[in-house]
C-alpha positions in Angstrom: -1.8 3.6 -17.6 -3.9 3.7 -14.3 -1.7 3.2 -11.4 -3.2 1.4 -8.2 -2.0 1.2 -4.6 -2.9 -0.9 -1.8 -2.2 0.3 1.6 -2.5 0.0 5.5 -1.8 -2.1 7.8 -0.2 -5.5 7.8 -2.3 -8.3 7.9 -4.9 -6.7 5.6 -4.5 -8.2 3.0 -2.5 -5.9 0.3 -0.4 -8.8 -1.2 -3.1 -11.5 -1.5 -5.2 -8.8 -3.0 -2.4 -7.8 -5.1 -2.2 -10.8 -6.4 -6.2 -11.3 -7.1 -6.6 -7.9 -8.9 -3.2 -9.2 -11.5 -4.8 -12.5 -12.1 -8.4 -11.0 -12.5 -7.2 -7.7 -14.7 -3.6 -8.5 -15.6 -1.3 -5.8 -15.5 2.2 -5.0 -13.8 2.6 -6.1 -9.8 5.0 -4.1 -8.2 6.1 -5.8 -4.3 7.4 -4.5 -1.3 10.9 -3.3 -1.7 11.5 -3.2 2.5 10.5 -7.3 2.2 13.4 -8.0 -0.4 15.6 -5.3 1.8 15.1 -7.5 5.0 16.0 -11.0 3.2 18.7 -9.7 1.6 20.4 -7.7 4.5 19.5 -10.5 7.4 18.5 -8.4 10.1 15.9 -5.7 11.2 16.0 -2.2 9.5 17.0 0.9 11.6 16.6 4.4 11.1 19.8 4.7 8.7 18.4 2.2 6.1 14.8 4.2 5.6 16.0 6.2 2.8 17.9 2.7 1.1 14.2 1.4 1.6 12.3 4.3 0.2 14.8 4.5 -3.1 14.2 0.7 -3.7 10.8 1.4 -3.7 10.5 4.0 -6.5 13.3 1.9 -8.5 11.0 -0.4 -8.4 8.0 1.4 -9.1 9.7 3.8 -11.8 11.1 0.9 -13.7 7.5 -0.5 -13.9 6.2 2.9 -15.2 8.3 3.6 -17.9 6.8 -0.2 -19.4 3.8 1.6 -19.1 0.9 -1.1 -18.3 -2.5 -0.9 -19.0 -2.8 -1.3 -15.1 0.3 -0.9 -12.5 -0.8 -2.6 -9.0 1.4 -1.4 -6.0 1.4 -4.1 -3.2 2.6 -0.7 -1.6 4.4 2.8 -1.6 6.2 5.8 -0.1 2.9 6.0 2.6 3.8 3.0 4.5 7.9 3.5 4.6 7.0 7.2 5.7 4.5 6.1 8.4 6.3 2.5 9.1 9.7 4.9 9.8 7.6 7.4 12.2 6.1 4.1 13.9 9.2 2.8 14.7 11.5 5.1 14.9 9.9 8.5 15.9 11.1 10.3 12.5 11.1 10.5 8.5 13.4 11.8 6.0 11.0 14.7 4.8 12.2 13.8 1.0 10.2 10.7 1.4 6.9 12.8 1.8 8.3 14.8 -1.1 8.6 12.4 -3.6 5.3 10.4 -2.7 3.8 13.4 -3.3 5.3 14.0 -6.8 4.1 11.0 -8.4 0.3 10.4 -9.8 -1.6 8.0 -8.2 -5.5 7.1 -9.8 -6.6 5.3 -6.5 -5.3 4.3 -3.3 -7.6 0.9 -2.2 -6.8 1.5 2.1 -7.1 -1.8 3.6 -8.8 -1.9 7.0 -7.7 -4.1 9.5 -10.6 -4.9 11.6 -11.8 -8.3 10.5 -8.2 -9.8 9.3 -6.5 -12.1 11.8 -2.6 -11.0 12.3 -0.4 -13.0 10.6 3.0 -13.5 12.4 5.9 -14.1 9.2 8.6 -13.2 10.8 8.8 -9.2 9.7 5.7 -8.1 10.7 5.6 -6.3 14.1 2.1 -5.3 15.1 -0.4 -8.0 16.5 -2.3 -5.6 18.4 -5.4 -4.8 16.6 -5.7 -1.3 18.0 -1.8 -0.4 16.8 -3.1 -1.7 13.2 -6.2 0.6 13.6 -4.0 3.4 14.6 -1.5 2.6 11.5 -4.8 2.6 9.5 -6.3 5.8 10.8 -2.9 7.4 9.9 -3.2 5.8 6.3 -6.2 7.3 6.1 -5.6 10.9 7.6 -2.6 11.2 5.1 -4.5 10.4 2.3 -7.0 12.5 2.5 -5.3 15.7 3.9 -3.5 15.3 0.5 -6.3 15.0 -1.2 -5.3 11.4 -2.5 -8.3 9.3 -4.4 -9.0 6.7 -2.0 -11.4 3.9 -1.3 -11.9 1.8 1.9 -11.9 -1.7 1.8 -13.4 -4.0 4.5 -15.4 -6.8 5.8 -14.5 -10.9 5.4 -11.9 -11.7 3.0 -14.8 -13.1 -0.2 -16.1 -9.3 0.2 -12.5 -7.4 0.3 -11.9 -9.5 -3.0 -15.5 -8.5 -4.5 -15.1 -4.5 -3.5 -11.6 -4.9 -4.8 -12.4 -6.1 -7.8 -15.3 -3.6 -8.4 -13.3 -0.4 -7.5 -10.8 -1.7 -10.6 -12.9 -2.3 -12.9 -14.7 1.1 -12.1 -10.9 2.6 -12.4 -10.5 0.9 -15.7 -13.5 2.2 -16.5 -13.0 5.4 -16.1 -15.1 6.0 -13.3 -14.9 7.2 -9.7 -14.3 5.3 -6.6 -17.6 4.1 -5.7 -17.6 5.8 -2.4 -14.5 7.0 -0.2 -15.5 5.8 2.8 -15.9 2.1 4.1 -17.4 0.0 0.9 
């Protein structure tokens, strides 16, 4: 099983891509437990509800790992409810950081947000293109201080679906990412 993971920002495209790489590749799409969370609760989350959030998550992903797909796509993971929960509310539960970094992850595709328009849906929160790089940057510092496999994704939305598409197929090829900077 090769486990992927979009991340960054909102508005860069992680569910749209999501849903590209499943219909291109197949495999099992795991969504964004904090989007279900929202709906079902009716309001905004506070600080109380981040580790509710974060163990919805990995119910969510763990259920999809023991079917063990060919190819597991995360819309998201433990990365953005850690940063998200600093963003907003100045703290994390460190166990959050703890288990993200006890499950296996083959590549993290990090989603850059210059170059995708903000989309307002009613839960998103930053239309500032500087407080999406910043989220990014963050994304991106995380990842690599962990030494996380990760490849950038950029540029117009035909070319974030092309160098999607290639870093996958490279994964379920058995290769590395292409590059792990800005492809």
């Amino acid at each position: 099983m090769k486990v992927l993971v979009l991340c960054g920002p909102e508005s860069s495209g992680k569910s749209w891509l999501s849903g590209e790489i499943q219909a291109h590749f197949g495999g099992e799409l795991v969504g964004e437990y904090v989007r279900h969370f929202i709906n079902e609760q009716g309001r905004d989350t506070c600080f109380a509800d981040i580790p509710a959030i974060a163990r919805g998550q990995l119910a969510w992903e763990d259920s999809a790992r023991t079917r063990q797909p060919d190819l597991l796509i995360l819309d998201t993971h433990l990365l953005s409810n850690m940063l998200w929960s600093k963003a907003l509310f100045g703290d994390c539960p460190p166990d959050i950081e703890q288990a993200l970094l006890a499950r296996r992850y083959d590549l993290h595709l990090l989603l850059d947000p210059a170059g995708a328009d903000w989309v307002a849906d009613g839960q998103r929160c930053q239309p500032d293109l500087h407080e999406r790089q910043a989220f990014f940057a963050d994304s991106l510092d995380w990842l690599q201080r962990n030494q996380q496999p990760v490849q950038i994704i950029g540029g117009s939305w035909p070319q974030r679906s092309a160098a999607v598409l290639t870093a996958v197929q490279r994964l379920l090829d058995g290769k590395s990412p292409a590059c792990a900077t800005e492809c």
